[in-house]
C-alpha positions in Angstrom: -24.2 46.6 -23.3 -26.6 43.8 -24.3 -23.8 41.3 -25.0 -22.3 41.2 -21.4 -25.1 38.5 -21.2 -23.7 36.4 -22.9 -23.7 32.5 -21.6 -19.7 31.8 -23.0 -17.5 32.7 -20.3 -14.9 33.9 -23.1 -17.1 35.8 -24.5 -18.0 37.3 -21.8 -14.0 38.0 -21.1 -13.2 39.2 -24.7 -16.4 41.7 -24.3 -14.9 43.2 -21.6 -11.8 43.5 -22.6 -12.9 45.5 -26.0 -15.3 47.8 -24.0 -12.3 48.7 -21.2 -10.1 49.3 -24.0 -12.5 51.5 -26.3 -13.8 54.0 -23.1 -10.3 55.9 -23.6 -8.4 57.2 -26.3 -4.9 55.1 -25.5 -1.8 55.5 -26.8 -0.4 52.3 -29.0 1.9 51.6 -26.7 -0.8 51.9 -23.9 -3.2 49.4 -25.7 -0.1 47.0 -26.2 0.3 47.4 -22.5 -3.2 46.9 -21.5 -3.9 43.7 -23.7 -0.6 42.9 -22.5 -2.1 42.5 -18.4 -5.6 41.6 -19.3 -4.4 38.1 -20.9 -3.0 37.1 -18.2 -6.3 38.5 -16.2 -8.3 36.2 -18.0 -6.2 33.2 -17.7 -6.3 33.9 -14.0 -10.3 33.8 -14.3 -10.6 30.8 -16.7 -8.3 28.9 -14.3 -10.4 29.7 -11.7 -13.2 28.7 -13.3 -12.6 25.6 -14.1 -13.6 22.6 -11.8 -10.3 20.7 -9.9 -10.8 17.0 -9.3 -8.9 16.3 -5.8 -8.6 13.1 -4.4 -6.6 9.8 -5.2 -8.2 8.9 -8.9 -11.4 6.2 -8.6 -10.7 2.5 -9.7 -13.6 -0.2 -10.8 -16.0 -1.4 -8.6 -14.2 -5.3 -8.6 -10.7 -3.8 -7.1 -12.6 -1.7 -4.1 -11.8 -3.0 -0.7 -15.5 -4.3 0.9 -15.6 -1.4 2.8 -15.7 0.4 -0.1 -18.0 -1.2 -2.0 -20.4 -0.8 1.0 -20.5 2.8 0.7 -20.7 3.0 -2.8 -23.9 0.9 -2.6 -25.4 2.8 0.8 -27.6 4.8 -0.9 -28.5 2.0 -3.5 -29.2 -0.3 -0.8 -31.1 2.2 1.4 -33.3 4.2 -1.5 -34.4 0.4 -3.5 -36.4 -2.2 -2.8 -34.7 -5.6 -1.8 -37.1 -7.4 -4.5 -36.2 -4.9 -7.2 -32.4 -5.3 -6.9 -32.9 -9.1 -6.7 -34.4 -9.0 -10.0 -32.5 -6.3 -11.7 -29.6 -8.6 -10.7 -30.9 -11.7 -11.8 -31.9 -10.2 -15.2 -28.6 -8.6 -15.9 -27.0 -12.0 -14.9 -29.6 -14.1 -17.8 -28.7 -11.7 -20.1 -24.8 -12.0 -20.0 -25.1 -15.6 -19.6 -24.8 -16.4 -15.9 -28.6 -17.4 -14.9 -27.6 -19.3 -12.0 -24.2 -17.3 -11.1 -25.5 -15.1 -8.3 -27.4 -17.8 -7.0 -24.1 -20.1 -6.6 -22.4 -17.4 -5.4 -24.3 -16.8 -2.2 -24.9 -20.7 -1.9 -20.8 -21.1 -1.3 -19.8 -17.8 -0.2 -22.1 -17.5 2.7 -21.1 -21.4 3.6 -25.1 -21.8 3.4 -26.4 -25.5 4.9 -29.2 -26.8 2.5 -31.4 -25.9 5.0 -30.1 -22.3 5.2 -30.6 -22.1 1.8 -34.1 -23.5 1.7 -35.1 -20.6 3.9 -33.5 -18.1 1.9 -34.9 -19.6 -1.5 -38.7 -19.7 0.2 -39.0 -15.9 0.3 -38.8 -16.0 -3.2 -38.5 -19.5 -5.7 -39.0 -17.6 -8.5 -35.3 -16.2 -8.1 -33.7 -18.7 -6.5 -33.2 -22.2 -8.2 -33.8 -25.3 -5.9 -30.4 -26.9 -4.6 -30.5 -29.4 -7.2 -29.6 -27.4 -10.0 -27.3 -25.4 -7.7 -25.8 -29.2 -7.2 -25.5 -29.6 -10.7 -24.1 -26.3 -11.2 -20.9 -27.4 -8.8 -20.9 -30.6 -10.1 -20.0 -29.0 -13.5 -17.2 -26.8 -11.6 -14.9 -29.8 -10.8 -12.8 -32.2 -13.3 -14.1 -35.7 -14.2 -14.1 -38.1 -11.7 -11.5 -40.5 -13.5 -9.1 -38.0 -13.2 -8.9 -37.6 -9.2 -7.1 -40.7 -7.8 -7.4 -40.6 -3.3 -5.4 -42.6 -1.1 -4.9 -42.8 2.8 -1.9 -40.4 2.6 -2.9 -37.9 -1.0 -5.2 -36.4 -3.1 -4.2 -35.6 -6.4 -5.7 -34.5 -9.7 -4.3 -35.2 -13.0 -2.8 -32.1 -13.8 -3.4 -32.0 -17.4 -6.7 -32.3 -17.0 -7.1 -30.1 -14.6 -5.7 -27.0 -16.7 -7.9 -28.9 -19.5 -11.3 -28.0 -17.5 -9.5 -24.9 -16.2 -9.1 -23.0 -19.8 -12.8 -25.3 -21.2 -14.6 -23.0 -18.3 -13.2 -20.3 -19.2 -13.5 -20.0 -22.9 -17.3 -21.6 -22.6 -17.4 -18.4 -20.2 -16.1 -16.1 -22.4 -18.1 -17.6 -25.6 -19.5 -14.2 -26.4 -16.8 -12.1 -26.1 -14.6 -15.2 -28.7 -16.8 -14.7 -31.1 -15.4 -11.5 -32.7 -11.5 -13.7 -32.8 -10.6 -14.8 -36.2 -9.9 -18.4 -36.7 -6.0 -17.9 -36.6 -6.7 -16.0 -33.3 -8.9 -18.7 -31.7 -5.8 -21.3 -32.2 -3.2 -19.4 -30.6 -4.7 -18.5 -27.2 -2.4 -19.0 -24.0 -3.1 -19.5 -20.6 -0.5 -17.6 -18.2 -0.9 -19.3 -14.6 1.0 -19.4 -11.3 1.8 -22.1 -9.2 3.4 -22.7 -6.0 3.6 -25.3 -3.2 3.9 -24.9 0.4 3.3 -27.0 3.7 1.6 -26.7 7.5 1.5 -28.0 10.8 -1.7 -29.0 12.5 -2.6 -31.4 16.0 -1.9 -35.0 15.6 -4.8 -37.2 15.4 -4.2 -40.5 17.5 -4.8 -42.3 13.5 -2.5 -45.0 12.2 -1.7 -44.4 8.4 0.8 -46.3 5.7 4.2 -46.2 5.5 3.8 -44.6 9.0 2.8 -41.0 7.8 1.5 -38.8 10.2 -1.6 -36.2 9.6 0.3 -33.7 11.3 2.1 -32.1 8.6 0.4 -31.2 5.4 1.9 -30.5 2.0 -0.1 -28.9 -1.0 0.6 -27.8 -4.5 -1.6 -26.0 -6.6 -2.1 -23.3 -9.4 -3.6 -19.8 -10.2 -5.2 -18.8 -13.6 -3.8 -15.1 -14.2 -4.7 -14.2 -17.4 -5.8 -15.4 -21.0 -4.2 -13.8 -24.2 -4.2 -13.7 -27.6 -1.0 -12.4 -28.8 -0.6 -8.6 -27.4 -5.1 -8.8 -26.8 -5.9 -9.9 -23.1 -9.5 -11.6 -23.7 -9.8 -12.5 -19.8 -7.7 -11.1 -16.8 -8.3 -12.7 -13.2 -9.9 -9.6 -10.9 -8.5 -11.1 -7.9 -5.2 -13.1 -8.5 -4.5 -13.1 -4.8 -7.8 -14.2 -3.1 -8.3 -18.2 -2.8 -11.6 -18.1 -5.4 -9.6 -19.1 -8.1 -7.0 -21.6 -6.3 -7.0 -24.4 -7.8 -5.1 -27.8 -5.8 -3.0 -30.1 -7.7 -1.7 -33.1 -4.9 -2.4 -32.3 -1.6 -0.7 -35.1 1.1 0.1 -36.3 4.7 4.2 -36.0 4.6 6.5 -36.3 8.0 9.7 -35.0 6.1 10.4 -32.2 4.4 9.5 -33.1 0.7 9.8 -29.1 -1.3 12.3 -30.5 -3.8 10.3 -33.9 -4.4 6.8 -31.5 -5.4 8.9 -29.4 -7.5 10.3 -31.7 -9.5 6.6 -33.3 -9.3 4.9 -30.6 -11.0 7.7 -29.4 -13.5 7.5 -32.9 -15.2 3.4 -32.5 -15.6 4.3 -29.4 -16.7 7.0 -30.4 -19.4 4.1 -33.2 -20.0 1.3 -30.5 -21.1 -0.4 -30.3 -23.9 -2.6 -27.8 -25.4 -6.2 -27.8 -24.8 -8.7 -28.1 -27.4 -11.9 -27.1 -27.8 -14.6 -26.7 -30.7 -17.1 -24.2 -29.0 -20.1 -23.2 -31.5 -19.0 -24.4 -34.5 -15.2 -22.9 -34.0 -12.7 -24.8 -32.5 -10.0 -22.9 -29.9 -6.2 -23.9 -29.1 -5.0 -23.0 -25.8 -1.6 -23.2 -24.8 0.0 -23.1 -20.8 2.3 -21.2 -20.0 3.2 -22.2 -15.9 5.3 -19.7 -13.9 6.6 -20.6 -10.3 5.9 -17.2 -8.6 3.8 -18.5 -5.4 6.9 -19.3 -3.4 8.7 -18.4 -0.3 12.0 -18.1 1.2 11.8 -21.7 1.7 10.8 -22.6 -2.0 14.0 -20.4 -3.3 16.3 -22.3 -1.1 14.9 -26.0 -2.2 14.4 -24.8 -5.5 18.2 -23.7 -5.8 19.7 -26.3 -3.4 21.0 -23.9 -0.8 20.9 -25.8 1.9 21.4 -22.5 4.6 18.9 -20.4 5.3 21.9 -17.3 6.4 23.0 -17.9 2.5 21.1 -15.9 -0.4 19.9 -18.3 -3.2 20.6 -16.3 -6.4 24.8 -14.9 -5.3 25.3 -17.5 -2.7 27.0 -14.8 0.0 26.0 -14.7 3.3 24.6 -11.8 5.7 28.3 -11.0 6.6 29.3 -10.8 2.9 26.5 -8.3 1.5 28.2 -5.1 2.5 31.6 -6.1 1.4 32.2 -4.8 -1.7 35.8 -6.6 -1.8 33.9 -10.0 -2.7 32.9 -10.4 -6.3 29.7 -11.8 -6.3 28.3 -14.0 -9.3 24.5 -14.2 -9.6 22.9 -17.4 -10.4 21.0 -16.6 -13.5 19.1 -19.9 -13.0 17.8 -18.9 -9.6 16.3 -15.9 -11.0 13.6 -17.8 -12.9 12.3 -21.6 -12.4 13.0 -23.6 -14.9 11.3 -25.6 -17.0 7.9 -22.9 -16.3 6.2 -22.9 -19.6 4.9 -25.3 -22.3 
């Protein structure tokens, strides 16, 4: 039979099947019978056949652990020349915009020295820029001076123009991909960002400060950008919501009481105070709203946030430990605890 060389598996199958079938003189019932069992021969073959993927299903590179990302890159790393992925990384980089992103990125991640870096960057100037432009590239990271104000006791930034330079970064980032919005797209962009305060103990330095603060407690506020949308479109999405790179401090300060309530209230008046940012970006201007929601909290942040005062009693139905398995007491949930208020502009 020249066709049971066929390359098509089914072929190959329904060829078989016609020459079993044809070297006898079967009965009806027989053939009905026989084409009956071979189906469900040859699902057993093509099922076989077929290749099974095992394993947990693979994510993006950006969401690998570092372990991971190592041995993804193993062979990479061990079969190319350091000077060829330098450059095939600094080209890819000009391309998409970022000439001096990897560059900055090594400066501050490795904690470099200048002098560290001077080393590095004489192997190779060409790829490397010199740490003045590196300079000039954090400088451009951080909000105008004017609005920092630093006193003995706390460092704070003016918070609306901190999410200003926040969501100007960001869409000056994201300049190619905002081209394709239409103009009533481009003026009702949104910011969604989390915020959270928190405080620390450290040793007491034998320093003398106003109003007889003490450096031994710490007390810190600040803000995560999550994500930037367009209506239902997500044009930017933060790849690691939960690492410090994107942290951003609003009023850090030297406190000796407990001062949770105070910074809350704090920051959800700047945030009732926001406006949206504007920008006009290459000839198209860009609205972005804020949208503030108080998820980076604690146990501690729930109580001062709600006013309950013990730590045995659960913020949001009030009851205590004793009370949870007693299904005699009604309970009334708070519907106010279950949200902070005041959270989005």
């Amino acid at each position: 039979m020249k066709e049971r060389n066929l390359p098509n598996f089914d072929k190959k199958l329904n060829n078989l099947e016609n020459w079993i079938l044809s070297s006898e003189n079967y009965s009806e019932d027989e053939l009905k019978m026989m084409k009956h069992k071979f189906s469900h021969i040859k699902s057993a073959f093509k099922q076989r056949a077929q290749p099974k993927s095992s394993g947990r299903p693979s994510k993006p590179f950006n969401e690998l652990s570092e372990r991971s990302k190592r041995r993804k890159t193993e062979t990479l790393r061990i079969t190319t020349d350091n000077d060829v992925l330098i450059h095939a990384a600094k080209t890819k980089l000009q391309t998409s915009g970022k000439k001096d992103a990897s560059s900055i990125r090594i400066f501050v991640d490795a904690d470099l020295t200048q002098q560290q870096y001077e080393i590095i960057r004489s192997a190779s100037k060409k790829v490397y820029p010199s740490c003045s432009i590196l300079q000039k590239a954090k400088t451009n990271c951080y909000p105008p001076k004017e609005s920092y104000e630093v006193t003995e006791t706390c460092t704070q930034v003016n918070f609306q123009d901190l999410l200003n330079h926040t969501a100007i970064r960001l869409l000056t980032y994201l300049k190619d991909v905002l081209r394709d919005l239409r103009p009533d797209e481009c003026d009702s962009l949104e910011l969604f960002c989390k915020w959270g305060c928190d405080g620390s103990q450290q040793a007491q330095f034998k320093q003398k400060m106003e109003n007889d603060a003490t450096d031994s407690n710490i007390f810190q506020s600040s803000f995560v950008p999550l994500r930037l949308v367009c209506g239902t479109k997500i044009v930017w999405q933060n790849p690691t919501s939960s690492l410090p790179r994107y942290c951003r401090p609003i009023r850090i300060r030297f406190v000796n009481v407990d001062i949770t309530q105070e910074e809350i209230e704090y920051v959800e008046n700047a945030i009732n105070a926001l406006q949206n940012t504007k920008l006009l970006l290459e000839e198209k201007s860009y609205s972005v709203k804020h949208t503030m929601m108080f998820t980076m909290v604690d146990a501690k942040e729930c109580n001062a946030t709600t006013q309950t005062t013990s730590t045995m009693r659960c913020y949001v139905c009030r009851t205590t430990s004793k009370e949870y398995n007693d299904l005699t007491i009604k309970k009334y949930v708070d519907v106010d605890a279950l949200s902070s208020k005041n959270s989005s502009v």
